[in-house]
VOBA-1610 file (N, C-alpha, C; in pm, whole numbers, padded with zeros to 5 digits, always signed):
BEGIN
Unk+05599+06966+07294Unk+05732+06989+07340Unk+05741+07132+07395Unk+05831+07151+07499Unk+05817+07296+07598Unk+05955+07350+07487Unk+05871+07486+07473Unk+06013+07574+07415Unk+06127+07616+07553Unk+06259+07571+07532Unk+06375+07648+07565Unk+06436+07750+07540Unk+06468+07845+07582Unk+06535+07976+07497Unk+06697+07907+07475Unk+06758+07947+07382Unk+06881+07911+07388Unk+06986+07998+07487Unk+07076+07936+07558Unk+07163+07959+07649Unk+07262+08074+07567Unk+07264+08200+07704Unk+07335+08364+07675Unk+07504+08301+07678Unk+07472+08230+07751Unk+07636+08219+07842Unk+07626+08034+07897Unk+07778+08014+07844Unk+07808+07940+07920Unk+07735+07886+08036Unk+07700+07708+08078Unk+07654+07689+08201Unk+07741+07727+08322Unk+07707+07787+08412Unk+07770+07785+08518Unk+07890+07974+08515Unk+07872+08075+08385Unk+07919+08135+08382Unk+07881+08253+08480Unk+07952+08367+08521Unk+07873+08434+08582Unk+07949+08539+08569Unk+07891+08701+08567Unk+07956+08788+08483Unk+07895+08887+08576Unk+08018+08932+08699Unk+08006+09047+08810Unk+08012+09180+08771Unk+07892+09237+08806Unk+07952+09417+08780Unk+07856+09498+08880Unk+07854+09663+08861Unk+07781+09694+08929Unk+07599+09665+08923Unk+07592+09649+08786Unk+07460+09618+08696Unk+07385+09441+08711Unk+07464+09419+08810Unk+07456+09237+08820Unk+07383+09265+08974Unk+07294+09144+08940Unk+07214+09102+09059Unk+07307+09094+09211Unk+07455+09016+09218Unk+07514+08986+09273Unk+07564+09149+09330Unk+07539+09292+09264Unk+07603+09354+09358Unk+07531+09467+09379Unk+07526+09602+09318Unk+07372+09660+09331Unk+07277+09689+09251Unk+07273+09620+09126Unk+07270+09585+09027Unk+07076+09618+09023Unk+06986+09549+09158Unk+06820+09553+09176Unk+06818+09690+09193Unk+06928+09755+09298Unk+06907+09920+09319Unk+06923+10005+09225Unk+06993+09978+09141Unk+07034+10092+09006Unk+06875+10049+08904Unk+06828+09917+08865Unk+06726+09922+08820Unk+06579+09949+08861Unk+06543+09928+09024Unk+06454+10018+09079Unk+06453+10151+09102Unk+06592+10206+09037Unk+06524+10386+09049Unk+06587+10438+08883Unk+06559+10327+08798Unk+06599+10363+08647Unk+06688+10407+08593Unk+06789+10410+08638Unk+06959+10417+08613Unk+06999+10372+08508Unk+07044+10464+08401Unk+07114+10403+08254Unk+07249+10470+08252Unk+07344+10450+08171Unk+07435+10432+08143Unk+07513+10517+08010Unk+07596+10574+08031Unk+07624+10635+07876Unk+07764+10714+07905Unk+07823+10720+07833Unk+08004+10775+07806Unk+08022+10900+07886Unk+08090+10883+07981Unk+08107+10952+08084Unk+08239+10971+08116Unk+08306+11121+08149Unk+08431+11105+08158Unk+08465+11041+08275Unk+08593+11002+08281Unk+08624+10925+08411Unk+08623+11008+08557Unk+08586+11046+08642Unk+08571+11098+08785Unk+08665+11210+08825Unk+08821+11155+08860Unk+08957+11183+08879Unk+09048+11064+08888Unk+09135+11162+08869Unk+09269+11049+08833Unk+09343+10978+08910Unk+09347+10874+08956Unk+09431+10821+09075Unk+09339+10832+09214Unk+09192+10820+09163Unk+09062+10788+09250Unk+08997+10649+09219Unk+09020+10579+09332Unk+08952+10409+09317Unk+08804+10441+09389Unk+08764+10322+09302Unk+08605+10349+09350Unk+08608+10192+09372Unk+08540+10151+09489Unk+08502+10048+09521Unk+08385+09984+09497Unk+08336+09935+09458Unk+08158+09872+09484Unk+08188+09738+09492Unk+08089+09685+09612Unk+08063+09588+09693Unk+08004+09502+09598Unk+07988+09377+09621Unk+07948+09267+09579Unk+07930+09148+09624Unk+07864+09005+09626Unk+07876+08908+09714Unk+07854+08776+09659Unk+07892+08684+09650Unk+07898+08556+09625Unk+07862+08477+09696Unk+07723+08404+09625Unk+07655+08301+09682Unk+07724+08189+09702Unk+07838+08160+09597Unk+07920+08029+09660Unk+08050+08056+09574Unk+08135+07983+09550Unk+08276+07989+09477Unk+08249+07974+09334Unk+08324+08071+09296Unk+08326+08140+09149Unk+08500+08145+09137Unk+08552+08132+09052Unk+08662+08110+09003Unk+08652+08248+08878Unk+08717+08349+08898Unk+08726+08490+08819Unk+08863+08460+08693Unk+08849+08476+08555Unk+08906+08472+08465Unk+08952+08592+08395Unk+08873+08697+08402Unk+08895+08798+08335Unk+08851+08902+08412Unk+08878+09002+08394Unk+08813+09160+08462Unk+08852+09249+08338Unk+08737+09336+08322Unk+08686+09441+08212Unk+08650+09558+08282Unk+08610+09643+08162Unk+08537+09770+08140Unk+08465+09826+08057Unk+08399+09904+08050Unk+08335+09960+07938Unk+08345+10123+07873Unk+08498+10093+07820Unk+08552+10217+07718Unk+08405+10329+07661Unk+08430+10463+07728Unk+08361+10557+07672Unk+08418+10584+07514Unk+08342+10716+07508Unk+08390+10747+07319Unk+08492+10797+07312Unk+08574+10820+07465Unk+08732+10878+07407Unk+08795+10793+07504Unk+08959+10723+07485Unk+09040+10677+07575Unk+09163+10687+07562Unk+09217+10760+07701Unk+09341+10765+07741Unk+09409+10744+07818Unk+09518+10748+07847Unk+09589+10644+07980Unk+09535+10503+08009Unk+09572+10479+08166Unk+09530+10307+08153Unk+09426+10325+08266Unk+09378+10173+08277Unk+09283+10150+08395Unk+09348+10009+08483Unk+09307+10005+08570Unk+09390+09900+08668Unk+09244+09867+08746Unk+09183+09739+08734Unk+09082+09661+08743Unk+09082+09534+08900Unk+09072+09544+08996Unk+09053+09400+09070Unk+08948+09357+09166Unk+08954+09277+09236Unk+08884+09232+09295Unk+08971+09239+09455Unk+08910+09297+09559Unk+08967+09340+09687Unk+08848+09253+09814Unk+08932+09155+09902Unk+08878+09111+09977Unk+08811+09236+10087Unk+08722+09194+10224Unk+08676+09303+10249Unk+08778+09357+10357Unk+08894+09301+10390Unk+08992+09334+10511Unk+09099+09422+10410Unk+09090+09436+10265Unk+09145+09498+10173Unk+09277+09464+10146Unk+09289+09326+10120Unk+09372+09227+10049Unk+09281+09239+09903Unk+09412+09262+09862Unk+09395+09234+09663Unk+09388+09119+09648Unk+09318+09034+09576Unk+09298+08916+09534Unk+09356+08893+09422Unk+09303+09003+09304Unk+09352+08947+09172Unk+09335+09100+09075Unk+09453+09169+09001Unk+09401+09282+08916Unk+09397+09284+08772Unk+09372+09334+08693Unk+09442+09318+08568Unk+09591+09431+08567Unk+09598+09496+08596Unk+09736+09578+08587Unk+09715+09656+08584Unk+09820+09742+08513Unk+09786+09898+08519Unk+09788+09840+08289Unk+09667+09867+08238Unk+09670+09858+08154Unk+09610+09940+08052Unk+09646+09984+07929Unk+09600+10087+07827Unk+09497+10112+07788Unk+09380+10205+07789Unk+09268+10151+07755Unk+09277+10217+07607Unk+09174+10077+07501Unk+09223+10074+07386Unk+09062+10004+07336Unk+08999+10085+07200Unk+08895+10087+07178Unk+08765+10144+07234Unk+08740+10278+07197Unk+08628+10330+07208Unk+08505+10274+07201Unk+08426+10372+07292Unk+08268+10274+07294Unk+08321+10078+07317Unk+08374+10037+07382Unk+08337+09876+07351Unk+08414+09840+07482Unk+08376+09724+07501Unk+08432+09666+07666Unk+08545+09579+07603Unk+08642+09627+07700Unk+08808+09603+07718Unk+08834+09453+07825Unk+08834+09367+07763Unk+08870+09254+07890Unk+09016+09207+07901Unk+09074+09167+08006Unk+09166+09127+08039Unk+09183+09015+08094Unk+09289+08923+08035Unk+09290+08783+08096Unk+09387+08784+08183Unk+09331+08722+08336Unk+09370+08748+08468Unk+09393+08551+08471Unk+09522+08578+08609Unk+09576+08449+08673Unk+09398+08395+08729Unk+09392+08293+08666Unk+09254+08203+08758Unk+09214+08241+08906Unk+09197+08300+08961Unk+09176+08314+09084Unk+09025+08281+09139Unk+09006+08185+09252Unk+08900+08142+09299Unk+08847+08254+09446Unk+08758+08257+09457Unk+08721+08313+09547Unk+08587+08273+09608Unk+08596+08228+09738Unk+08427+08156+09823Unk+08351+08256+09840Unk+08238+08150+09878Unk+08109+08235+09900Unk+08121+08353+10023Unk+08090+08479+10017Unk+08124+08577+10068Unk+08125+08724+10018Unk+08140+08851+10121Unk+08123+08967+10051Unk+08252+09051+09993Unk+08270+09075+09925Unk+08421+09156+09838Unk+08346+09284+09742Unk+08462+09359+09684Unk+08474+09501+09659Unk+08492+09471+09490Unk+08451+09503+09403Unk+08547+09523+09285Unk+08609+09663+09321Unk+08725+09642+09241Unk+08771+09795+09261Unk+08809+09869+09075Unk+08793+10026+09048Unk+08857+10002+08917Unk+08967+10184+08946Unk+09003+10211+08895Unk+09133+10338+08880Unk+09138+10383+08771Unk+09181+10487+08737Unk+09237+10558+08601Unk+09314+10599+08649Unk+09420+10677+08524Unk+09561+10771+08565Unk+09536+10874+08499Unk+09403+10887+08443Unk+09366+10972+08343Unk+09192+11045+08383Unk+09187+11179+08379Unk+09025+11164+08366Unk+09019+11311+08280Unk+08844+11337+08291Unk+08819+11420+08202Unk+08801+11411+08066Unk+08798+11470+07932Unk+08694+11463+07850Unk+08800+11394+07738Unk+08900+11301+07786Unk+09035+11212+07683Unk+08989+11095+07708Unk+08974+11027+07876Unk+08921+10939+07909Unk+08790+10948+07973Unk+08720+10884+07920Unk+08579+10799+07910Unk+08539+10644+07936Unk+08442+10641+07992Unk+08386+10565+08052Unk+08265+10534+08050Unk+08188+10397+08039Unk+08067+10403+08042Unk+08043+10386+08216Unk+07909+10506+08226Unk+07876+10505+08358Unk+07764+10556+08362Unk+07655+10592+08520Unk+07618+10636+08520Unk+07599+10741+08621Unk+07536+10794+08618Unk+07537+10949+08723Unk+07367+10942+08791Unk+07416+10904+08917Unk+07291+10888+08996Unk+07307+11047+09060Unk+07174+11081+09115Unk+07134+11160+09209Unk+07244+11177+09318Unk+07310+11288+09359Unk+07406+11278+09474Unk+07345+11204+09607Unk+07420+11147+09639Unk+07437+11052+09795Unk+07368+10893+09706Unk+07311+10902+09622Unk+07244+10745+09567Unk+07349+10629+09572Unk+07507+10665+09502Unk+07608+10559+09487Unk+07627+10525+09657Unk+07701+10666+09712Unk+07684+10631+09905Unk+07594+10569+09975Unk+07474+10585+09951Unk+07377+10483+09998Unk+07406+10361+09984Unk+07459+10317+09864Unk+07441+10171+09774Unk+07586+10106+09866Unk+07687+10172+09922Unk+07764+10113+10011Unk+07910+10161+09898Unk+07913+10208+09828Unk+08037+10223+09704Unk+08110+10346+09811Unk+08253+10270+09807Unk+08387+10378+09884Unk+08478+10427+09757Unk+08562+10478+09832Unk+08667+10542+09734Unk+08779+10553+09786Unk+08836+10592+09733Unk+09013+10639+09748Unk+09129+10702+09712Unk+09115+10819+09758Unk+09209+10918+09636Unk+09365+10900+09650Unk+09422+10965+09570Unk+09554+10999+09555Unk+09633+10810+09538Unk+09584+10736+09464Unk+09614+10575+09406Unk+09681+10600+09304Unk+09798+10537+09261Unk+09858+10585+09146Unk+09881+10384+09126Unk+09876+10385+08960Unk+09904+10243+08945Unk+10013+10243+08939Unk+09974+10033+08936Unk+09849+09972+08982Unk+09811+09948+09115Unk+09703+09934+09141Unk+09613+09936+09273Unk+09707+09899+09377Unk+09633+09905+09472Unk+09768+09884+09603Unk+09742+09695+09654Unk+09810+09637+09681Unk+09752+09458+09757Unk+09764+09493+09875Unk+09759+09626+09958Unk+09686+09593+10065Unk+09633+09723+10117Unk+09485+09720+10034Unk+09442+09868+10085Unk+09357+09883+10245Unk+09395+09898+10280Unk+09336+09939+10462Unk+09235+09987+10478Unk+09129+09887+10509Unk+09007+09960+10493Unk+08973+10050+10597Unk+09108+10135+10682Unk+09112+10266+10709Unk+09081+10359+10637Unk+09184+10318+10502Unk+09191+10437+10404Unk+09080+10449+10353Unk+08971+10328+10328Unk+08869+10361+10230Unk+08794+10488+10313Unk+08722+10560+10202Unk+08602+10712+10251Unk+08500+10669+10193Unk+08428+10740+10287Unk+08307+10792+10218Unk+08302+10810+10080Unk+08194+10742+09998Unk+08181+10784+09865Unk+08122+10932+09842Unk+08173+10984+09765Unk+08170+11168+09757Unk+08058+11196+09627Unk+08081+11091+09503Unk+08095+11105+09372Unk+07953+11109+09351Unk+07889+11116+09226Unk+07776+11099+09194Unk+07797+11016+09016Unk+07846+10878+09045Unk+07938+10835+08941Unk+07931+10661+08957Unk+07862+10610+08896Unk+07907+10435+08895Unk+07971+10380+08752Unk+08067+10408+08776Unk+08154+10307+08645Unk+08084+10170+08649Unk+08092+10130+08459Unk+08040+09998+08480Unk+08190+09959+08471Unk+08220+09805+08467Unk+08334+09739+08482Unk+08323+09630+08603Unk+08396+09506+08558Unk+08329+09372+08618Unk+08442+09298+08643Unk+08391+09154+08659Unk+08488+09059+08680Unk+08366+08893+08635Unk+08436+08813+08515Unk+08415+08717+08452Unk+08454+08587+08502Unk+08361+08482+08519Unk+08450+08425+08567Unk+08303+08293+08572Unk+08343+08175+08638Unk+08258+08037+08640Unk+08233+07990+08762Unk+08107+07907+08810Unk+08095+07858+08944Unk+08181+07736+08971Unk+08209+07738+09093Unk+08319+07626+09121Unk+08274+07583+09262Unk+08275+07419+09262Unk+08269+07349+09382Unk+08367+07377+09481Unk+08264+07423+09606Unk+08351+07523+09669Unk+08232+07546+09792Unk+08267+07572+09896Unk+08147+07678+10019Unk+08176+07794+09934
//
């Protein structure tokens, strides 16, 4: 009889972040990129990172991963690439240190195609924390990650991908979006 490993997740689950295959997830592990409690960037600065879907995924939740201190809130979504909001969690409290914060979001489906997660604070510096990591300057810019200053929550539903810049930072928040495959292009 062939050994099986037993199943991480749900069939058909699929769990988006920057650290996921689906977004730059091969690039952060080909140049050894780890992760560890990081204060948040600035305050009322969205960071975008790209992502893409092989076919329709239906998103349930969107998270983060609480550094060792937290204050104020974070405001979490998923941004089509013409910068239509799809789906956010809010402008919500972040609550529990060290541990990932999820939020249960309206079902929202989304097809196969390329989109942004986006995440915000109202807070940064050494109160709020974040798990992240700190690549080499220009590494996140390479990887295609924008930004956006002066955002006050929650996120905007229709950010202009005028407004998005150049990524400046030397900073990848982890933080995702949860969710299942769905019959769908």
């Amino acid at each position: 009889m062939l050994y099986a490993p037993p199943a991480l997740a749900r069939p058909g689950e699929l769990i988006i972040s920057p650290w996921s295959y689906q977004s730059i997830g091969q690039m952060l592990r080909a140049i050894a990129l780890g992760s560890a409690s990081q204060d948040y960037i600035t305050a009322n600065l969205v960071v975008y990172v790209p992502f893409w879907l092989p076919g329709s995924v239906t998103f349930t939740k969107l998270w983060w991963s609480n550094g060792a201190a937290v204050a104020g809130n974070y405001d979490v979504g998923v941004y089509a690439l013409d910068g239509t909001l799809l789906v956010s969690s809010g402008s919500t409290a972040a609550a529990g240190t060290s541990a990932v914060q999820a939020v249960d979001i309206t079902d929202t489906t989304c097809g196969r195609g390329s989109y942004y997660l986006a995440i915000v604070s109202d807070t940064s510096g050494a109160t709020q924390k974040i798990t992240a990591a700190l690549p080499a300057a220009g590494i996140a810019q390479s990887f295609g990650l924008l930004q956006q200053a002066g955002v006050t929550l929650p996120l905007a539903t229709n950010a202009s991908p005028a407004t998005f810049a150049t990524y400046t930072s030397a900073f990848i928040p982890l933080f995702g979006a949860q969710g299942y495959r769905t019959i769908g292009p």
